[in-house]
N, C-alpha and C positions, 0 to 999 in steps of 0.2 A: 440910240440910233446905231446902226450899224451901215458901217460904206465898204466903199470894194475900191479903196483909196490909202492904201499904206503909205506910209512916210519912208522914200526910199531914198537913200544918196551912194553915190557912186565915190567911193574915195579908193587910193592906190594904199597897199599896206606898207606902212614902213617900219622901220626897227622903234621908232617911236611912240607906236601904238601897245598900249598893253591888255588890251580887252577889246571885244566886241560885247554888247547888248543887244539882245535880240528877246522881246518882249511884248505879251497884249497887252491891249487896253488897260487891261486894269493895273499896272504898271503906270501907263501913262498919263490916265488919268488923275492920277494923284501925285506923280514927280515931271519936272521937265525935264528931258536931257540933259540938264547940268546938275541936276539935284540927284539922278540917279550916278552919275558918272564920280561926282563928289563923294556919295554915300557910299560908293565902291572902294574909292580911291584912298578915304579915310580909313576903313578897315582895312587897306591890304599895306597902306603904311604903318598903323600900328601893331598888326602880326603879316609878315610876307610870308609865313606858312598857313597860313586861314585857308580852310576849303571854301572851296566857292559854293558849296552847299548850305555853310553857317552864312553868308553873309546874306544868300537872298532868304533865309531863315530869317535872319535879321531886317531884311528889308520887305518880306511880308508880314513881319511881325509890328514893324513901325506904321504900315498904311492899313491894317485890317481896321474893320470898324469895331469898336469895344460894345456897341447896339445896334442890333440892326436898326432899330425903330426911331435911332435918333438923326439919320441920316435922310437923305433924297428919298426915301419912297414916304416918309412923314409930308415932306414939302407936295411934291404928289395927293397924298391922301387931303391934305388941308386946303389947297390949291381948289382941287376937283368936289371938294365940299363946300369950300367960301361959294364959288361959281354956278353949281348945279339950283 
């Protein structure tokens, strides 16, 4: 499903802040906000020189699916077959 309803917050930036994320769906649908912030946070305390290219490297490498077929379009397919 797709909406015209993003998740927006209004925050003021402070020297406390060390990243934004700025990410679709498909990001979200597989981490919450504190899982992606965590996942970030952990690589850039273990190398503070890590480009931010290896980590979201690593972090679409962690949520890709390893099948497609083993995922939601099966549930789908089996769903619309029990039913019909």
């Amino acid at each position: 499903m797709i909406t015209a309803y993003p998740d927006v917050v209004n925050e003021s930036l402070t020297s406390d802040i060390n990243f934004i994320v700025i990410a679709c769906d498909g990001i979200w649908d597989c981490m919450t906000n504190q899982e992606c912030c965590d996942f970030i946070m952990e690589r850039m305390r273990k190398d503070p020189k890590i480009k931010l290219s290896k980590i979201i490297e690593e972090m679409f490498d962690s949520i890709i699916a390893t099948d497609i077929y083993s995922g939601i379009y099966i549930f789908y397919l089996h769903y619309f077959y029990f039913f019909i």
